[in-house]
PQR file with spaces between the fields and no chain letter, atoms N, CA, C, O and H, PARSE charges and radii, in Angstrom:
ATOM       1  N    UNK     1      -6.486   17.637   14.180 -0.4000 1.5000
ATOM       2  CA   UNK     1      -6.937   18.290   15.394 -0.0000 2.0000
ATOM       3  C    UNK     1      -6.831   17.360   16.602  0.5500 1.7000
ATOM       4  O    UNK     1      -6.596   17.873   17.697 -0.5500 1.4000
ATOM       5  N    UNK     2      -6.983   16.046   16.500 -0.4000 1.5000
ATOM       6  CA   UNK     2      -6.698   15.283   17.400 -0.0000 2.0000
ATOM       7  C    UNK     2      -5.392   15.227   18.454  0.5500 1.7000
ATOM       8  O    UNK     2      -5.392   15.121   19.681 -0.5500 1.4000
ATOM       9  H    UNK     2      -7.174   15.630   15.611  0.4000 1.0000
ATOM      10  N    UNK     3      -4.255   15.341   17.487 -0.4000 1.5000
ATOM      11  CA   UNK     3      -2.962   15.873   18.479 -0.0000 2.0000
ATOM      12  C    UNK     3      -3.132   16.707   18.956  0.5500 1.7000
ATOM      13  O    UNK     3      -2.845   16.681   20.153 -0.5500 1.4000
ATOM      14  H    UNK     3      -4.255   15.428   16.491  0.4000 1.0000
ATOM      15  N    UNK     4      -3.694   17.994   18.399 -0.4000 1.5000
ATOM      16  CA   UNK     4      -4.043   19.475   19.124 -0.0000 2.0000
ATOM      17  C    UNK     4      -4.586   18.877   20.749  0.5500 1.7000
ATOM      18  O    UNK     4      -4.158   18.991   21.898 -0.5500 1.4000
ATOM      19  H    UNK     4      -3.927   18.016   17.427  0.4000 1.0000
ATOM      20  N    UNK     5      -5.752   18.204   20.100 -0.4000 1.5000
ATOM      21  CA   UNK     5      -6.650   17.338   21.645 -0.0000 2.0000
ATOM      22  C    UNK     5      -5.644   17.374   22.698  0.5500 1.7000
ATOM      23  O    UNK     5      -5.568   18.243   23.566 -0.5500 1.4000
ATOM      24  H    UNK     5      -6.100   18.112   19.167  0.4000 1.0000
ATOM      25  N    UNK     6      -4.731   16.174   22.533 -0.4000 1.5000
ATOM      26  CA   UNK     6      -3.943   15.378   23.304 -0.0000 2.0000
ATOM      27  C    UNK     6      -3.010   16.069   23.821  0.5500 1.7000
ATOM      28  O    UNK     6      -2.704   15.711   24.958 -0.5500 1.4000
ATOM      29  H    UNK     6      -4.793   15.468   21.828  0.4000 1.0000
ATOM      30  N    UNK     7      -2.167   17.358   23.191 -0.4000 1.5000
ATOM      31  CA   UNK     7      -1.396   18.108   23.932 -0.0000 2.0000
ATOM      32  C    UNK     7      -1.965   19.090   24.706  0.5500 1.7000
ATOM      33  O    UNK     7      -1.285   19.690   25.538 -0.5500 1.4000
ATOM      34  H    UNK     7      -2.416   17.649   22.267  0.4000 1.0000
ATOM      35  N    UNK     8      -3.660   19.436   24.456 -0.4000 1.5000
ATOM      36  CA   UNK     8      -3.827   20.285   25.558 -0.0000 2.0000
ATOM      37  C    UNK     8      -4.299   19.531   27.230  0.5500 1.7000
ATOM      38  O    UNK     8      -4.284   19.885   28.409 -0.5500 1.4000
ATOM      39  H    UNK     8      -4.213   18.948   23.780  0.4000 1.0000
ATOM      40  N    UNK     9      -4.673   18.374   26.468 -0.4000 1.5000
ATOM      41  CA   UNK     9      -5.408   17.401   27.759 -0.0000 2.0000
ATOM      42  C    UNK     9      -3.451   17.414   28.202  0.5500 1.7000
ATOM      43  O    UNK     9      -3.381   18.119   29.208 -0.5500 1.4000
ATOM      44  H    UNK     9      -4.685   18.086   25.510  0.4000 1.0000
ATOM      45  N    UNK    10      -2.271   17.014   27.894 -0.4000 1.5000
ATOM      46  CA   UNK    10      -1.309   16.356   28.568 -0.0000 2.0000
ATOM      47  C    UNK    10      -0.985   18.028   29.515  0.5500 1.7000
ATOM      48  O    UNK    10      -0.720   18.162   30.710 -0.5500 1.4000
ATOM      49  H    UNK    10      -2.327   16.442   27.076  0.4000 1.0000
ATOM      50  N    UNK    11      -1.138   19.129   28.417 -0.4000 1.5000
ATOM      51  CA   UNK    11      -1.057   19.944   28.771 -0.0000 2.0000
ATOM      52  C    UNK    11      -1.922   20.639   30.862  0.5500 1.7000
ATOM      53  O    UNK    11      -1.484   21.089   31.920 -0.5500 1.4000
ATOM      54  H    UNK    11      -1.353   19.020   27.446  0.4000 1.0000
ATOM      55  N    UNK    12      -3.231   20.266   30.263 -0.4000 1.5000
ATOM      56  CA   UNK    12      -3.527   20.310   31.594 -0.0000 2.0000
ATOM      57  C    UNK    12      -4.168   19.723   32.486  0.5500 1.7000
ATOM      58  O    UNK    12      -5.075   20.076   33.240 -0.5500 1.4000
ATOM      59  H    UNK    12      -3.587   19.900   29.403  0.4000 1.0000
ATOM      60  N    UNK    13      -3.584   18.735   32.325 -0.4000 1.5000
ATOM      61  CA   UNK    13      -3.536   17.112   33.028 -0.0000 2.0000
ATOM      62  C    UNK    13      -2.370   17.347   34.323  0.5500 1.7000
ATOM      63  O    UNK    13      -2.402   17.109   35.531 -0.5500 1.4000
ATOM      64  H    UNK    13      -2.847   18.448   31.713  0.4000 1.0000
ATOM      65  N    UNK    14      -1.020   18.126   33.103 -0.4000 1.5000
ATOM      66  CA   UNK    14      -0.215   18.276   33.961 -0.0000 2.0000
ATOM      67  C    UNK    14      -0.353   19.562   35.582  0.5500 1.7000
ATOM      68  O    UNK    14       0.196   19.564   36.684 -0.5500 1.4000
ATOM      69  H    UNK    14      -0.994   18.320   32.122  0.4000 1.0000
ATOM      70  N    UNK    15      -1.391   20.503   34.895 -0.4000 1.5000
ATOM      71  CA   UNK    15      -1.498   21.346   35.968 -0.0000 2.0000
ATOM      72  C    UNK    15      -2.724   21.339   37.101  0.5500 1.7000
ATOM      73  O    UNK    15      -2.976   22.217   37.926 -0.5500 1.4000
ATOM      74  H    UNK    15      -1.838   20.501   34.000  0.4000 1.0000
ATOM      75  N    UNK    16      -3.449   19.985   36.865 -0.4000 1.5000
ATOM      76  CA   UNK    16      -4.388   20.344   37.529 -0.0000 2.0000
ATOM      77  C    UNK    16      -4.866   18.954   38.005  0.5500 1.7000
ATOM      78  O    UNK    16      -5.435   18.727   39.073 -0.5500 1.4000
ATOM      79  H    UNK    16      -3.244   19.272   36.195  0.4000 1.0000
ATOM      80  N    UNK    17      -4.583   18.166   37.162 -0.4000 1.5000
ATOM      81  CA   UNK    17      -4.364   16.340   37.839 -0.0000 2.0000
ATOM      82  C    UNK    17      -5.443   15.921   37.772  0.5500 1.7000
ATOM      83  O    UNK    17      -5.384   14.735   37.447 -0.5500 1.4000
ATOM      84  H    UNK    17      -4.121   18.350   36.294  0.4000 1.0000
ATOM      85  N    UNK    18      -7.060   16.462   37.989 -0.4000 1.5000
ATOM      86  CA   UNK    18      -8.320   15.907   38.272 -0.0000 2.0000
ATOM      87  C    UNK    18      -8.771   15.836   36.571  0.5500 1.7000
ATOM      88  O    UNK    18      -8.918   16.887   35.947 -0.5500 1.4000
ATOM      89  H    UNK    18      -7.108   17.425   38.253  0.4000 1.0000
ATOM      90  N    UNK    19      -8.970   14.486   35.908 -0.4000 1.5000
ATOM      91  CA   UNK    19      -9.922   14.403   35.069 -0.0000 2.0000
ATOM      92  C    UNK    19     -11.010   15.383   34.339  0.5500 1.7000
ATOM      93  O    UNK    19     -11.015   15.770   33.170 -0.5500 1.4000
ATOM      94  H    UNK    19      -8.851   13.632   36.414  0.4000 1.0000
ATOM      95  N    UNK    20     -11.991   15.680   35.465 -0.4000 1.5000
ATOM      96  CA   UNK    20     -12.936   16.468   35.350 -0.0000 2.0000
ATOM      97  C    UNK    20     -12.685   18.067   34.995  0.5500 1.7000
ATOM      98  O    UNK    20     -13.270   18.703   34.119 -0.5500 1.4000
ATOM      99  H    UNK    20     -11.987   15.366   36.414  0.4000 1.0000
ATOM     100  N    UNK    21     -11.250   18.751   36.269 -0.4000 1.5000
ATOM     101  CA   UNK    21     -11.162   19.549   35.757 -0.0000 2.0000
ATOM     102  C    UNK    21     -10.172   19.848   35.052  0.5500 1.7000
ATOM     103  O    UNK    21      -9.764   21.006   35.132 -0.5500 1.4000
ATOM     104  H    UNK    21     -10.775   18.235   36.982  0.4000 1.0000
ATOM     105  N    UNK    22      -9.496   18.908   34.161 -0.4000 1.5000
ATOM     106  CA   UNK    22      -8.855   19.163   33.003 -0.0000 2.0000
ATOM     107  C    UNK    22      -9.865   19.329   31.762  0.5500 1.7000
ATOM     108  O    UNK    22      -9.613   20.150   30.880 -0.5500 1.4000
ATOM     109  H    UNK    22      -9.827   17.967   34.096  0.4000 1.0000
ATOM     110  N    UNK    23     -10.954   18.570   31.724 -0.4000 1.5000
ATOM     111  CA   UNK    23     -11.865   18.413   30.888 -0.0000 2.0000
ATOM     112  C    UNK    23     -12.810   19.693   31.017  0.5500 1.7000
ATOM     113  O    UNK    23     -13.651   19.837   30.130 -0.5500 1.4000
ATOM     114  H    UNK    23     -11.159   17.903   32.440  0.4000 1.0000
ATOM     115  N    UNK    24     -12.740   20.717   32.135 -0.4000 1.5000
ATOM     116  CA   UNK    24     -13.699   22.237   31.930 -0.0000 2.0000
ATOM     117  C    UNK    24     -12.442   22.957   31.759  0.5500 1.7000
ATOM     118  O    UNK    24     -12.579   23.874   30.949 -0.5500 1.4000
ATOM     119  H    UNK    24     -12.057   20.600   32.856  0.4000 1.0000
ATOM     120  N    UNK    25     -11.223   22.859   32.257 -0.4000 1.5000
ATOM     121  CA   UNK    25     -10.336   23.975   31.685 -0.0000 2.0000
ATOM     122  C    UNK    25      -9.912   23.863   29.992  0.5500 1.7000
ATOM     123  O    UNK    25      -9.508   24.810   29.318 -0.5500 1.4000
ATOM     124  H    UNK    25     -11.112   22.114   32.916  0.4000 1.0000
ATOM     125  N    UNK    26     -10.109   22.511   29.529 -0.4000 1.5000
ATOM     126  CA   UNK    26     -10.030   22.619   27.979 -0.0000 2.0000
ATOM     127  C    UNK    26     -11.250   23.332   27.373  0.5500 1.7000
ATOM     128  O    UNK    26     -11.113   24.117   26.435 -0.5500 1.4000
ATOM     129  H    UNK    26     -10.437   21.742   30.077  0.4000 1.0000
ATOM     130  N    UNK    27     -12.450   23.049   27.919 -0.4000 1.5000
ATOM     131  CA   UNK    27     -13.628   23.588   27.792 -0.0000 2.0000
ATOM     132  C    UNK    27     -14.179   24.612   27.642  0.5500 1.7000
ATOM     133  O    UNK    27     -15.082   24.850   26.841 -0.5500 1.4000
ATOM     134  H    UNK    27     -12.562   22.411   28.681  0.4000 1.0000
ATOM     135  N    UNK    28     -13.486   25.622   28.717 -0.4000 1.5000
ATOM     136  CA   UNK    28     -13.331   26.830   29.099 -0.0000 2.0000
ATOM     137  C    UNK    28     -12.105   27.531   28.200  0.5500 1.7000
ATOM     138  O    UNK    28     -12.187   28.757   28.128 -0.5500 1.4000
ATOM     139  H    UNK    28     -12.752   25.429   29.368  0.4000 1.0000
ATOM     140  N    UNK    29     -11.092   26.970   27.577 -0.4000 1.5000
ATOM     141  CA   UNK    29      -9.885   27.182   26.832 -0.0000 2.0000
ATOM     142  C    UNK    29     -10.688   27.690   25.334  0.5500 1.7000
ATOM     143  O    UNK    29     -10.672   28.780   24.763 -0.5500 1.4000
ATOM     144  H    UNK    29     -11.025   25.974   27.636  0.4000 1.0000
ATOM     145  N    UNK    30     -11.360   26.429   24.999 -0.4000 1.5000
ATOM     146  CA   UNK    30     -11.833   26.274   23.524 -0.0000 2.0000
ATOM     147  C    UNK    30     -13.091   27.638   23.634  0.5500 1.7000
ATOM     148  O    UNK    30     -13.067   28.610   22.879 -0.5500 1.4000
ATOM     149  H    UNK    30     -11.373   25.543   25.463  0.4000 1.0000
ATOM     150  N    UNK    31     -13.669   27.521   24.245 -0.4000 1.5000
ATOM     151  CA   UNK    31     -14.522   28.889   24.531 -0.0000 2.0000
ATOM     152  C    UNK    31     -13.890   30.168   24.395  0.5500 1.7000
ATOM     153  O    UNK    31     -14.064   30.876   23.404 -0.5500 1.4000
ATOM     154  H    UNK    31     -13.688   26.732   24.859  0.4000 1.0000
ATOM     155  N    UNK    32     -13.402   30.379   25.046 -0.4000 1.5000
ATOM     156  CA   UNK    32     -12.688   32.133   24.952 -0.0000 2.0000
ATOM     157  C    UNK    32     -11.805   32.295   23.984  0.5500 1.7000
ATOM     158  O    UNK    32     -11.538   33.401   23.516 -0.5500 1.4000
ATOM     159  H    UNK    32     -13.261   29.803   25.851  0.4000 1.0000
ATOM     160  N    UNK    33     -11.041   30.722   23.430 -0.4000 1.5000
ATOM     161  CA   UNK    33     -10.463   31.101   21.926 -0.0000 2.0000
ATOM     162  C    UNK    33     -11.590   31.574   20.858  0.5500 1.7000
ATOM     163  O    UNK    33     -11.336   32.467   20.050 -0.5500 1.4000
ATOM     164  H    UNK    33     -11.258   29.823   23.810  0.4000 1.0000
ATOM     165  N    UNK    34     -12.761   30.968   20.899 -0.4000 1.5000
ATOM     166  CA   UNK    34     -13.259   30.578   20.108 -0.0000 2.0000
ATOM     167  C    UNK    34     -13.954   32.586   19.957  0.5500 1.7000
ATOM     168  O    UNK    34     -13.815   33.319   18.978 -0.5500 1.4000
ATOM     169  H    UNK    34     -12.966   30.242   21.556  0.4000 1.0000
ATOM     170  N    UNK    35     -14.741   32.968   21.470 -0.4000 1.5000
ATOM     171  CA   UNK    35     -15.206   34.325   21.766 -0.0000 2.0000
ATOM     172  C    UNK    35     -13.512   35.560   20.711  0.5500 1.7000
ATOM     173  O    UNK    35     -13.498   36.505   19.922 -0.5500 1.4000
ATOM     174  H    UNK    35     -14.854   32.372   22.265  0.4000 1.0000
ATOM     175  N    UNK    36     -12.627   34.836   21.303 -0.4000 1.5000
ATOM     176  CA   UNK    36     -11.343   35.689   20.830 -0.0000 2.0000
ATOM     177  C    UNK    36     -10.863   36.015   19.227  0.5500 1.7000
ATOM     178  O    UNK    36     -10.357   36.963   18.628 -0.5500 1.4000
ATOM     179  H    UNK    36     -12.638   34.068   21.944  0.4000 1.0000
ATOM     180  N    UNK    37     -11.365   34.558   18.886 -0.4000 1.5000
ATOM     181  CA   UNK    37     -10.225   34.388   17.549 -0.0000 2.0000
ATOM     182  C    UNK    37      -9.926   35.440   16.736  0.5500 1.7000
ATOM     183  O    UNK    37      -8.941   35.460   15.999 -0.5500 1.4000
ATOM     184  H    UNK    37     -11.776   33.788   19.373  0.4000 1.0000
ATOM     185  N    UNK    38     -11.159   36.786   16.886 -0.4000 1.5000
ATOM     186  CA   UNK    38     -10.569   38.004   15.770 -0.0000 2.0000
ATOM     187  C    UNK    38      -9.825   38.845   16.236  0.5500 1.7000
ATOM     188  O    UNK    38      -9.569   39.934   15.722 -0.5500 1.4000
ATOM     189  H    UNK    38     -11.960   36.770   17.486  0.4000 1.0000
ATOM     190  N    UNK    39      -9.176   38.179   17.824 -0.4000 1.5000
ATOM     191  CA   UNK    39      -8.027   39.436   18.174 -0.0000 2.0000
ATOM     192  C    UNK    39      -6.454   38.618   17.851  0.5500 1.7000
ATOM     193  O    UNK    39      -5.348   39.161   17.840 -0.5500 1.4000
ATOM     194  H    UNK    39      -9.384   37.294   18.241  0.4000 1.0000
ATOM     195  N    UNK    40      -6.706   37.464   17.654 -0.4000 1.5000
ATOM     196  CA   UNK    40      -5.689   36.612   16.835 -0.0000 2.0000
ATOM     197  C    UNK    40      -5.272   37.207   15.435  0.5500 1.7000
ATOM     198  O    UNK    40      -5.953   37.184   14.410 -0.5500 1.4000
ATOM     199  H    UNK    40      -7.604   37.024   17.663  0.4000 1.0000
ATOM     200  N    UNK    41      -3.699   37.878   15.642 -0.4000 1.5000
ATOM     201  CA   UNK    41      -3.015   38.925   14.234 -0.0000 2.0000
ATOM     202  C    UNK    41      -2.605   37.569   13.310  0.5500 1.7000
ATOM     203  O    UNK    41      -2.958   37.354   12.150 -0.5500 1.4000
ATOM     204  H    UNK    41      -3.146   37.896   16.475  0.4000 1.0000
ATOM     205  N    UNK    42      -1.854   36.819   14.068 -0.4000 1.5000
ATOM     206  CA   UNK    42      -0.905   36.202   12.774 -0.0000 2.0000
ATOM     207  C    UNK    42      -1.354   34.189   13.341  0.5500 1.7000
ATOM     208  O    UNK    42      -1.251   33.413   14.291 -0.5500 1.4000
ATOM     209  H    UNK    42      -1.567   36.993   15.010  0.4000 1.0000
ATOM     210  N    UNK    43      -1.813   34.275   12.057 -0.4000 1.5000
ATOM     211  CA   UNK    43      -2.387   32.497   12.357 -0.0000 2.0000
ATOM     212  C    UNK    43      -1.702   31.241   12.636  0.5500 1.7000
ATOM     213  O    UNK    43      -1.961   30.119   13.073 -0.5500 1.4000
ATOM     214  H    UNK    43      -1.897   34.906   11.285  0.4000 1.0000
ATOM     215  N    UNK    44      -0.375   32.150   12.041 -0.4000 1.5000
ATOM     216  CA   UNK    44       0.812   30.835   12.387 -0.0000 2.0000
ATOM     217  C    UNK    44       1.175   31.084   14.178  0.5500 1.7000
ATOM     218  O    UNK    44       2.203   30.587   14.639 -0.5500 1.4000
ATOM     219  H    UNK    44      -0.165   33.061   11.687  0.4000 1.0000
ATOM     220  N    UNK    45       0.519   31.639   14.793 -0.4000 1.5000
ATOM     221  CA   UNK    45       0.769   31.880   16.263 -0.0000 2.0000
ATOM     222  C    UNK    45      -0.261   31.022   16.975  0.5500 1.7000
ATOM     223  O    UNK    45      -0.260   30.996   18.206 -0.5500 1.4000
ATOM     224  H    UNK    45      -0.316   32.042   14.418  0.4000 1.0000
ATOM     225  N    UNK    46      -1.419   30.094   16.049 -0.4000 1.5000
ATOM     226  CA   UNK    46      -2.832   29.669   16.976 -0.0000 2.0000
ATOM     227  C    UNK    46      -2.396   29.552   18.232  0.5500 1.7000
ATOM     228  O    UNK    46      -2.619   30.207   19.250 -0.5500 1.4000
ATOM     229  H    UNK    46      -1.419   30.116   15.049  0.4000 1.0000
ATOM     230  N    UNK    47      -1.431   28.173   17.897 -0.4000 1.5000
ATOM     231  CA   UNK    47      -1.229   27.269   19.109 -0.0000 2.0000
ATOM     232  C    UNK    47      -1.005   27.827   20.189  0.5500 1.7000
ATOM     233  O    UNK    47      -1.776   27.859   21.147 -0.5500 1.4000
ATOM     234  H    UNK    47      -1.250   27.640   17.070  0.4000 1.0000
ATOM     235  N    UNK    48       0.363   28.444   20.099 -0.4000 1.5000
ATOM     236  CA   UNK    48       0.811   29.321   20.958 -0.0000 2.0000
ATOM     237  C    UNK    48      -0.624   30.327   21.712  0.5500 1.7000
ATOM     238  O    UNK    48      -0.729   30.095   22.916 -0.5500 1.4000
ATOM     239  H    UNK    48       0.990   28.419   19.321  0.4000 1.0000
ATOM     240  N    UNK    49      -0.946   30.643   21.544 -0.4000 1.5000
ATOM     241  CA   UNK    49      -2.243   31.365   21.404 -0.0000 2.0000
ATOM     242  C    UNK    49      -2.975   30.625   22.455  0.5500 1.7000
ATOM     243  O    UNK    49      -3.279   30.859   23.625 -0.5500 1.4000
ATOM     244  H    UNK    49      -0.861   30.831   20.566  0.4000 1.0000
ATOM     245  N    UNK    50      -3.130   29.757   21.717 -0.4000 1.5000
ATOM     246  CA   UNK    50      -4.189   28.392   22.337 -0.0000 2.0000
ATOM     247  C    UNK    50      -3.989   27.961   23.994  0.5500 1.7000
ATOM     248  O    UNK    50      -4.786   27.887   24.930 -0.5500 1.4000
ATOM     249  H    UNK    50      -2.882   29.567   20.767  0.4000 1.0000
ATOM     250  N    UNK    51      -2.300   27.682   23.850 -0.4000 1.5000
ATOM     251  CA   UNK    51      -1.732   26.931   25.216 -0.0000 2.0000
ATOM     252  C    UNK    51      -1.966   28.527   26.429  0.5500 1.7000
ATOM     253  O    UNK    51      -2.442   28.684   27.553 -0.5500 1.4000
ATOM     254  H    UNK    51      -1.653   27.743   23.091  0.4000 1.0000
ATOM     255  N    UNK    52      -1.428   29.276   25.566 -0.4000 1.5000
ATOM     256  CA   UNK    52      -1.158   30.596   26.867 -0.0000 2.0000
ATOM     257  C    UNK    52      -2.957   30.749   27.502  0.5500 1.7000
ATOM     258  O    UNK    52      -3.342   30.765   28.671 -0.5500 1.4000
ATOM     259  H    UNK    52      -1.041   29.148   24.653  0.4000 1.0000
ATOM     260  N    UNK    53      -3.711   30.837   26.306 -0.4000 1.5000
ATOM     261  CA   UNK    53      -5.239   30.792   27.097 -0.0000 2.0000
ATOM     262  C    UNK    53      -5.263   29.403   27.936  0.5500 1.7000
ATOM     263  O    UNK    53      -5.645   29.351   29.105 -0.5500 1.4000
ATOM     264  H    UNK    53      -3.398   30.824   25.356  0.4000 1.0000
ATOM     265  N    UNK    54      -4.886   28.476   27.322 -0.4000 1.5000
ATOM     266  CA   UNK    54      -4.845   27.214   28.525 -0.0000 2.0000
ATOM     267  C    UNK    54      -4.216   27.204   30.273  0.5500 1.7000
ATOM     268  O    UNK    54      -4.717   26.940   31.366 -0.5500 1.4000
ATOM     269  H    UNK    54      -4.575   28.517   26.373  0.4000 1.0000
ATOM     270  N    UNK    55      -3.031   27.592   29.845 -0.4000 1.5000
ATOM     271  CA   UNK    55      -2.311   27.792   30.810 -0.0000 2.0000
ATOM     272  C    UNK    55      -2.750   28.662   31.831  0.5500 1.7000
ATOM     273  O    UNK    55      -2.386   28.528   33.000 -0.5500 1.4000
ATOM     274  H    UNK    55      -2.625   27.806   28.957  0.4000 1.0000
ATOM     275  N    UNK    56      -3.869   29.956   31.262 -0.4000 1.5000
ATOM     276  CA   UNK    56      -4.261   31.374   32.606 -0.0000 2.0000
ATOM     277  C    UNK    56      -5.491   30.658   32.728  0.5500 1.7000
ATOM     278  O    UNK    56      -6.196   31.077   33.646 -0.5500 1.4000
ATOM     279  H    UNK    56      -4.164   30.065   30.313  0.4000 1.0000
ATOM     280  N    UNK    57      -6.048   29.515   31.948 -0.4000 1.5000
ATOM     281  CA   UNK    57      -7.274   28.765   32.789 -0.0000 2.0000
ATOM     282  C    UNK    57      -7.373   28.157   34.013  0.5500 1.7000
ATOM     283  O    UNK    57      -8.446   27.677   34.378 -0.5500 1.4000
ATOM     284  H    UNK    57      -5.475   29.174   31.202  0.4000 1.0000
């Protein structure tokens, strides 16, 4: 899970530059996956899954 970590921090590190709020948009990411996960069909899709909720954060 640790790489998971690191590509979402590089992930939105890259879109948002401030420390702090890379650290509530992962925050806010892991939350609404977490509210979501039973509308998640196919498990081999998490990630994907994961980044696109990252990305509309």
């Amino acid at each position: 899970m640790k790489s998971l970590d690191r590509r979402m921090y590089s992930m939105a590190k890259s879109m948002v530059r401030n420390d702090e709020d890379c650290a509530d948009a992962m925050q806010e990411t892991v939350l609404k996956a977490f509210r979501a996960i039973s509308g998640l069909k196919e498990a081999a899709y998490f990630n994907t899954w994961l980044f696109r909720i990252l990305i509309n954060e």
